[in-house]
N, C-alpha and C positions, 0 to 999 in steps of 0.2 A: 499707543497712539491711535488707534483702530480704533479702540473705544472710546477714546476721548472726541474721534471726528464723530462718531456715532450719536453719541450726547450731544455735542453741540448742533449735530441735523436735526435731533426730536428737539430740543430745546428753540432751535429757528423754527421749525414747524411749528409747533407750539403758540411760538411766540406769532408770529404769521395769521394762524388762526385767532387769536385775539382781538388785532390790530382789524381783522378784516370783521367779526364780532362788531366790535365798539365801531368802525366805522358804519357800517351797515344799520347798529341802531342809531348814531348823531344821525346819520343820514333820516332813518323811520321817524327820529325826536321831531326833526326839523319842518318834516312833512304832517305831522299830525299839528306843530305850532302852528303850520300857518294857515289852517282850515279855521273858519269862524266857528264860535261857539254851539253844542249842541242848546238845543231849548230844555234844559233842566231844568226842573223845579226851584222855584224862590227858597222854598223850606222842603223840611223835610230830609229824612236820615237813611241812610242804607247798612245793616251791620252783619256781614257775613262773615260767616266765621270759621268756614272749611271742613268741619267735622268737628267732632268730640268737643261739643260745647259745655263748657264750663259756670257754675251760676255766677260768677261777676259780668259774662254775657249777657244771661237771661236778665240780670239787674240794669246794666246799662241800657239795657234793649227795652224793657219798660221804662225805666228815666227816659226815653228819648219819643217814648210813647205816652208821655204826658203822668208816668209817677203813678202815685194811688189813682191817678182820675183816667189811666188806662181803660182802653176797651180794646181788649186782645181778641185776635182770628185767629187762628191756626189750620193752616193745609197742608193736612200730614200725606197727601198723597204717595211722596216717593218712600215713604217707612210701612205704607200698609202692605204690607207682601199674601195678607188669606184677606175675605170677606170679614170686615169688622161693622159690626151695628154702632148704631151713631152714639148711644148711653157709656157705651164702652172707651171710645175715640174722647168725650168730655169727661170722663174719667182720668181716663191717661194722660188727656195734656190741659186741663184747666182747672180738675177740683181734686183729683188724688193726694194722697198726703205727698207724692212728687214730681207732683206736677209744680213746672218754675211758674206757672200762671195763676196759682189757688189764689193768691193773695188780690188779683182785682177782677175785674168782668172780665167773662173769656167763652164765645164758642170754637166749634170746629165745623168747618165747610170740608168735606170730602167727596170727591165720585170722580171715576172714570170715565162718564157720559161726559163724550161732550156738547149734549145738546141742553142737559140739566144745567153742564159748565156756565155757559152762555143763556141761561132764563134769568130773569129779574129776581125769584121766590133764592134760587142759589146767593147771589151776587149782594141780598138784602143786607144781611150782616157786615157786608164791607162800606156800606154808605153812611155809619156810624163810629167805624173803628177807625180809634186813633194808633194804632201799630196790628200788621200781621207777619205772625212769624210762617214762613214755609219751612217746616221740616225738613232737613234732609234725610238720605236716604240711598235707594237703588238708584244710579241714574237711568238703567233702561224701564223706568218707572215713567222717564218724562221723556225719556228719547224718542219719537218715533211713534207716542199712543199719546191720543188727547189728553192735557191735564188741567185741571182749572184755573192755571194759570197764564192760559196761551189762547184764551177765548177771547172776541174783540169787548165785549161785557164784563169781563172780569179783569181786563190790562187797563179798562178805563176808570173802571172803581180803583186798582190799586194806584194808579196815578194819582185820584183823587185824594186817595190819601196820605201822600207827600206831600200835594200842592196842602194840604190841611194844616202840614208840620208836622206830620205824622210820621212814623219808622215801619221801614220793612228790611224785618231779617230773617236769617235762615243759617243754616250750616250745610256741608257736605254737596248732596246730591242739587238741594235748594240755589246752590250759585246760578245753577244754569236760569234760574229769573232775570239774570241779568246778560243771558246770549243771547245769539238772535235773534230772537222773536220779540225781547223787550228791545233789544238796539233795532230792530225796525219800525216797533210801534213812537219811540222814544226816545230818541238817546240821554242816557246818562251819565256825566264823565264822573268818574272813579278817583276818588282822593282818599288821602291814609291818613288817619288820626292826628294828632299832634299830642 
């Protein structure tokens, strides 16, 4: 009998913690409904993918970036862990034989400056790209050390190209594009596929 009251006190626990769970999020649901809209882009795609991306990613992610007529970015920041020359960096993510980008136009923007971050000569190749992928990667890559993508020069080009219809994706370390330092430049509300 002991045990049987024992069970049913974790089982009421339990159940108690759920109850107060699910209340606590209708309650969070209720209060993020009744805020007006953030100003999100008309167009435009976001496709993150958490890690270990996959090529039907890379696929969808150029289809959403305009197909063969793609013009890819890549900011590998959070995956460069030594000093890489830039010949090497468009090697590895735009013309290698595996690289998921060989197949349309593709450079790679990287540095740690972030006064480079934030110059026009950096930010050039984003006022024609129609999708950038951010790399992921280390996240204490982007935590706490400037990255190119936290500069007010480089959050205005990548906006730009959403409003374009344009895609920006990433995996892993790359989510954090969308914490915040984008929800303060921006907000974006977040939707899952269909």
């Amino acid at each position: 009998m002991a045990r049987y009251n024992r069970i049913v006190q974790v089982r009421l626990l339990s159940f108690t913690r759920t109850i107060l769970t699910i209340g606590t999020l209708a309650a969070l649901t209720g209060t993020a409904a009744a805020q007006p809209p953030s100003p999100a882009p008309a167009k435009g795609y976001l496709l993150i993918t958490g890690g270990a991306t996959q090529a039907p990613d890379y696929q969808r992610f150029i289809g959403n970036g305009r197909g063969k007529n793609a013009r890819i970015v890549v900011i590998p920041t959070a995956s460069v862990t030594k000093p890489t020359d830039q010949a090497t960096l468009e090697t590895q993510y735009c013309t290698g034989p595996k690289s998921p980008f060989a197949a349309v136009p593709c450079t790679v923007i990287h540095t740690t400056d972030r006064t480079v971050a934030d110059s026009a000569d950096f930010v050039a190749p984003l006022a024609t790209a129609t999708g950038v992928w951010i790399e992921g990667g280390r996240v204490p890559h982007w935590v706490g050390s400037p990255t190119p993508t936290s500069t007010p020069r480089t959050l205005k080009e990548l906006f730009k190209v959403l409003d374009r219809g344009g895609a920006i994706g990433g995996g892993s370390a790359a989510r954090l594009f969308r914490a915040p330092t984008w929800c303060e430049a921006r907000p974006i509300p977040t939707t899952t596929p269909s």
